[in-house]
C-alpha positions as CSV (number, residue, x, y, z in Angstrom):
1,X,152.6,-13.5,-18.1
2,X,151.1,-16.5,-19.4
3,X,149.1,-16.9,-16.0
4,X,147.4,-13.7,-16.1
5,X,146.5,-13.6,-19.8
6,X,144.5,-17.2,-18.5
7,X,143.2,-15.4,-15.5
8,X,142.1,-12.9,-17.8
9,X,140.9,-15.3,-20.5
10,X,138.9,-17.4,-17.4
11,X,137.4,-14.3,-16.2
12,X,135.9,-12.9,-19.4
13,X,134.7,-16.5,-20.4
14,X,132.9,-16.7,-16.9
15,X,131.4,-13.0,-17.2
16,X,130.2,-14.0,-20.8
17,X,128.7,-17.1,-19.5
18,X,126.8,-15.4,-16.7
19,X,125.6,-12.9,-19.1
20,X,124.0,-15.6,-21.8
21,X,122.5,-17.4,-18.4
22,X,121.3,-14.1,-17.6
23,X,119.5,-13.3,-20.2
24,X,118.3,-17.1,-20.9
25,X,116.4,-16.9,-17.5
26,X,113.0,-14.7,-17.3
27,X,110.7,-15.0,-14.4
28,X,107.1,-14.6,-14.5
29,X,105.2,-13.4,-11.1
30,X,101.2,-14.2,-10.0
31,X,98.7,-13.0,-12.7
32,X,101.5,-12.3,-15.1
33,X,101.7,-14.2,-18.8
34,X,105.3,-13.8,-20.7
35,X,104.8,-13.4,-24.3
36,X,108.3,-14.2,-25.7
37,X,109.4,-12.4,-28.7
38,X,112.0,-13.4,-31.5
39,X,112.2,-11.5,-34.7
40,X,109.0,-9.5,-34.1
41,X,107.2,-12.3,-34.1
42,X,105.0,-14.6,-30.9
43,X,107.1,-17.9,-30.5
44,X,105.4,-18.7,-27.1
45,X,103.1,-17.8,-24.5
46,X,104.3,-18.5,-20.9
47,X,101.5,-18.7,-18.1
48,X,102.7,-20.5,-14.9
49,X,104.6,-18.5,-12.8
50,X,108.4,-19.6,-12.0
51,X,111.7,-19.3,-13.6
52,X,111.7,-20.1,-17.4
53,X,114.0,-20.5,-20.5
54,X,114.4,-18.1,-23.9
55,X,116.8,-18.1,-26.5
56,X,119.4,-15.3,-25.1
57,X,119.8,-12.5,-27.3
58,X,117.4,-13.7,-29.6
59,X,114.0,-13.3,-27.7
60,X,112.5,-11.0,-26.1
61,X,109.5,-11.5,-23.4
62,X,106.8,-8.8,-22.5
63,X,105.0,-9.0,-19.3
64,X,101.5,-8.7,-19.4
65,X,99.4,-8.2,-16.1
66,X,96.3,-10.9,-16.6
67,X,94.5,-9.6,-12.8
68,X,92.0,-7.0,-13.2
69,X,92.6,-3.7,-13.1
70,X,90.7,-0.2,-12.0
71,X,90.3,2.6,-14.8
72,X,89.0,5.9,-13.2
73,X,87.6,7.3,-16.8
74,X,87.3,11.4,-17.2
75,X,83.6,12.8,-17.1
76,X,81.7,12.8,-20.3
77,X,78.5,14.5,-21.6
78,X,75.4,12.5,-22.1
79,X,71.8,13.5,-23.5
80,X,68.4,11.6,-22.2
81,X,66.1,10.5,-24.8
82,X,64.2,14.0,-24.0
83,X,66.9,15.6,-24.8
84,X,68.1,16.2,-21.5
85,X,72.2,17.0,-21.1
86,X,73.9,14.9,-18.4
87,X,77.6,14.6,-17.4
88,X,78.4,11.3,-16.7
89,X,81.4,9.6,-14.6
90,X,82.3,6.0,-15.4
91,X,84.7,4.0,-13.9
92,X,86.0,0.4,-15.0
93,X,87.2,-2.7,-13.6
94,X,89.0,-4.7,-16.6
95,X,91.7,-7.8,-17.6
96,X,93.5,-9.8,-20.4
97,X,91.9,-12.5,-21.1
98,X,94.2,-13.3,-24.4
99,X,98.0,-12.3,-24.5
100,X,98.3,-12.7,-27.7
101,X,95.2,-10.7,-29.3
102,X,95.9,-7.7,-26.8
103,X,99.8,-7.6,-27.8
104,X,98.9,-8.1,-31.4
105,X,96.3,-5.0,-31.4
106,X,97.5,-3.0,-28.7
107,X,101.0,-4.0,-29.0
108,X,100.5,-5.1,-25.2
109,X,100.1,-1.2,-24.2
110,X,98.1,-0.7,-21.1
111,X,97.5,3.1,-22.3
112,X,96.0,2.0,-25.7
113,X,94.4,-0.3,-23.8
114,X,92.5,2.4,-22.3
115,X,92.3,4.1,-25.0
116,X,90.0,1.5,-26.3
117,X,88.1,0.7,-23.2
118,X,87.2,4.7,-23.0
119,X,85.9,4.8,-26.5
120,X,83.9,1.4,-25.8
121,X,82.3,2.7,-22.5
122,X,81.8,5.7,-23.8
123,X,79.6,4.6,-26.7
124,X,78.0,2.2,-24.4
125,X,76.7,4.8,-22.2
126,X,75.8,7.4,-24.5
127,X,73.7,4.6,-26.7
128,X,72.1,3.1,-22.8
129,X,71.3,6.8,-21.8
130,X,70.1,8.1,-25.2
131,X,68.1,5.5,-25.0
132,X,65.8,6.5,-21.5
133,X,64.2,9.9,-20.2
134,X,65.5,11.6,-17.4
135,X,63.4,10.4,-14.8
136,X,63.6,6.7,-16.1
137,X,67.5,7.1,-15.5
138,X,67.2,8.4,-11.9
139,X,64.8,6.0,-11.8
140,X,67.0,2.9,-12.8
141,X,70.1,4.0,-11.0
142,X,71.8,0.9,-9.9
143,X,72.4,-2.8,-11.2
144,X,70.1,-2.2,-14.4
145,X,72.2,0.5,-15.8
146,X,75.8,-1.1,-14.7
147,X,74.5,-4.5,-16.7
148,X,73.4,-2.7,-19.5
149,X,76.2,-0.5,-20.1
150,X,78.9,-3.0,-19.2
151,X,77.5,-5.8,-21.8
152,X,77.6,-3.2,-24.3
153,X,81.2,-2.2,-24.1
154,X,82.0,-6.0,-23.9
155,X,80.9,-6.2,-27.7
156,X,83.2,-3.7,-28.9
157,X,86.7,-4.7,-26.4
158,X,86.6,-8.3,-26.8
159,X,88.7,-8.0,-30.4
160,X,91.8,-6.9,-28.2
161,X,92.0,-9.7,-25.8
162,X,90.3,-7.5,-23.0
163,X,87.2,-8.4,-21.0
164,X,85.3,-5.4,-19.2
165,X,84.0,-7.0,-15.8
166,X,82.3,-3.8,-14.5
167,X,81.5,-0.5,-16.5
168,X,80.1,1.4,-13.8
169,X,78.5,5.3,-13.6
170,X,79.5,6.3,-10.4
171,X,77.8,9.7,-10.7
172,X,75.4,11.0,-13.2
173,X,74.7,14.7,-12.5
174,X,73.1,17.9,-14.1
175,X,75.0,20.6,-15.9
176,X,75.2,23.6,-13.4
177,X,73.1,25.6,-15.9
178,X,70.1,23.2,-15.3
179,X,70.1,22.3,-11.8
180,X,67.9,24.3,-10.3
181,X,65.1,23.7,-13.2
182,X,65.3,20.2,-12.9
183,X,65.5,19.9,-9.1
184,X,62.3,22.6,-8.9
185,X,60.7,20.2,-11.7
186,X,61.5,17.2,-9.2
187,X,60.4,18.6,-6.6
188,X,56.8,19.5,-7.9
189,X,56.3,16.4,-9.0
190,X,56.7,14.9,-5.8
191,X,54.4,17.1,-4.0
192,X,52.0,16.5,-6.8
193,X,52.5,12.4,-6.1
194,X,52.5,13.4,-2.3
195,X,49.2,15.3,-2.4
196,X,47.5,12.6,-4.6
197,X,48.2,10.1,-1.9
198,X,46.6,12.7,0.5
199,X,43.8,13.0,-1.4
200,X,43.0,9.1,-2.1
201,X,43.8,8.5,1.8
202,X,41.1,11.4,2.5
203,X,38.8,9.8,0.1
204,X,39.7,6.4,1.5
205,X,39.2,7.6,5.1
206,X,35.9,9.4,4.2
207,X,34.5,6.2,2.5
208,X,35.3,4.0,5.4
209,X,33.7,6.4,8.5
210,X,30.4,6.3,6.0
211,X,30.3,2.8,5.7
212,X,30.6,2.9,9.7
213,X,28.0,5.1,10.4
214,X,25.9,3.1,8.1
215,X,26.9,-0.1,9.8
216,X,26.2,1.6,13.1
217,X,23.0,3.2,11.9
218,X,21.6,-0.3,11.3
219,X,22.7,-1.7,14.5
220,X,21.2,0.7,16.1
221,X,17.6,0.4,14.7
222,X,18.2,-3.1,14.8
223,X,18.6,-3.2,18.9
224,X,15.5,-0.3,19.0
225,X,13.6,-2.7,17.1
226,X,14.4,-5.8,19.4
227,X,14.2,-3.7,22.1
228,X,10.6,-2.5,21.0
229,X,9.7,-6.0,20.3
230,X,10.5,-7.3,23.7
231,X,9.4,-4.1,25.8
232,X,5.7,-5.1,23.7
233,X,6.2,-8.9,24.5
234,X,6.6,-8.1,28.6
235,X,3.7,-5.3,28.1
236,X,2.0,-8.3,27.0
237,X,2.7,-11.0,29.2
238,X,1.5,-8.7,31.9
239,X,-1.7,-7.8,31.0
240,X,-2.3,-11.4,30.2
241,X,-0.8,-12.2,34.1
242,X,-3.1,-9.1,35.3
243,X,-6.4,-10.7,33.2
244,X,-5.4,-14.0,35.1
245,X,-5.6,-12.7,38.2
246,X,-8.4,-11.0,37.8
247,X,-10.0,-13.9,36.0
248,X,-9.4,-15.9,39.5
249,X,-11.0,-15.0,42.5
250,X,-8.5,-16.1,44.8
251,X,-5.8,-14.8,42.6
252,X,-7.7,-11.3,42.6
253,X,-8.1,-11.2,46.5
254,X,-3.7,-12.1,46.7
255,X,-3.0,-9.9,44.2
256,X,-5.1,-7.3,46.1
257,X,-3.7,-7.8,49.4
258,X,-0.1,-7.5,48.0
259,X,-1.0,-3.9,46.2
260,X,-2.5,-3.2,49.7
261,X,0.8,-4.1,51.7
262,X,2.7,-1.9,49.0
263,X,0.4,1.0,49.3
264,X,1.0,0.6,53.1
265,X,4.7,0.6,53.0
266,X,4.9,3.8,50.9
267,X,2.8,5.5,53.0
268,X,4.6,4.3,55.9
269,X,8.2,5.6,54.8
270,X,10.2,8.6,56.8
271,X,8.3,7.8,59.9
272,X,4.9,9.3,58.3
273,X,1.8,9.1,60.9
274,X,-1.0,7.0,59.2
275,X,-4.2,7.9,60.7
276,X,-6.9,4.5,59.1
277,X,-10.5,4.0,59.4
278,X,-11.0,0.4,61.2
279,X,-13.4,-0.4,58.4
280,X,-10.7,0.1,55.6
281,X,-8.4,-2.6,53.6
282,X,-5.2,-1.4,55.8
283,X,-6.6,-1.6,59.0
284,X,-8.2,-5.1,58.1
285,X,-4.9,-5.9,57.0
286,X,-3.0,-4.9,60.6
287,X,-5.6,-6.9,62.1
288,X,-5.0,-9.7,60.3
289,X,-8.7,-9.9,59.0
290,X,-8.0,-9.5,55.2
């Protein structure tokens, strides 16, 4: 009798034991802090990852996920600086930075958390697009608007321990009821951007063909001029030969004989019969008298 009540005593004492060394042990996993609780109150913050001690029934220890983390935000309605109506569609990448501010305003709640981070983005986006026209927005889709909107909602989160690392609009579209109009509206203005550049490449094209011609135009009378020039300078050079020959008497008499033998051979061509008076230049010239 004795021996079981000890058995039993033993075996309640060992259960009792493993319990309070149960709940003495918490362990924390990668990108996780352990804010340990006693009496409502923060008695510690545990970062490194491992197997840790707490008072046992006394604290308590919330986990808090420090990696960052994707929020898919719903849409929201947006109006340009022209008064343009938007629906914009956010999404957010975002972390704890400080365990204690986030469990001490949020109570370490991820959906208050984003609760928060909603109402910050939102504001930033509706204060960066209110800020632009339409076309500046379609024109500044990208890096610009992410930067601008993200450092924004930065200055309104950061009092709950939560950094925003990327406030992204990951479509920005028309309401359905103005579609059309501001697509036709697009659409015109391109054409009207398209034909200017038509128009200054016509102009362009126009200017450069009459500088050509010009160009060409002055070559042109440039080479008829030269060309004039030295056509007058041989017309000139062979009278002056001519006057020389005829100035020289033996000159003259070579200069003849070779007109002579020229004559002769073009009236000797295609087997023409030459019928010459033995008295003449030519016949002198067979003869070899001339």
């Amino acid at each position: 009798m004795k021996s079981a009540r000890k058995w039993i005593i033993t075996a309640v004492l060992v259960f009792v034991a493993f319990i309070c060394i149960s709940s003495a042990l918490y362990t924390l996993k990668q990108n996780t802090i352990g804010i340990v609780i006693r009496f409502g109150k923060i008695t510690h913050i545990e970062e490194n990852p491992g197997l840790h001690v707490r008072a046992p029934f006394i604290d308590e220890v919330t986990y808090v996920y420090t990696g960052s983390r994707l929020y898919d935000m719903p849409t929201s309605d947006v109006i340009t600086s022209d008064k343009k109506s938007m629906i914009s569609n956010n999404y957010v990448i975002w972390r704890v930075t400080d365990g204690k501010k986030y469990y001490q305003t949020l109570g370490a709640v991820s959906g208050r958390a984003r609760e928060r981070i909603e109402a910050a983005v939102y504001n930033a986006t509706k204060n960066t697009i209110s800020s632009m026209t339409q076309d500046q927005i379609v024109a500044a889709r990208g890096n610009e608007l992410t930067n601008m909107i993200t450092k924004e909602s930065n200055s309104d989160i950061q009092q709950y321990g939560i950094v925003i690392e990327l406030a992204e609009i990951k479509a920005l579209d028309l309401p359905d009821d103005n579609k059309a109009a501001v697509y036709e509206r697009m659409i015109s203005e391109r054409n009207n951007i398209a034909a200017s550049y038509q128009a200054k490449g016509a102009s362009e094209a126009k200017k450069i063909k009459n500088e050509t011609d010009k160009q060409v135009s002055i070559l042109k009378a440039n080479a008829e001029k030269d060309a004039a020039k030295t056509e007058a300078e041989g017309e000139a050079e062979y009278m002056r030969i001519l006057s020389d020959a005829y100035n020289d008497e033996s000159k003259a008499d070579f200069y003849n004989y070779i007109r002579s033998l020229d004559a002769l051979e073009s009236l000797a061509k295609d087997g023409n019969t030459i019928i010459l008076d033995k008295d003449s230049e030519f016949a002198q010239i067979l003869y070899g008298k001339y």
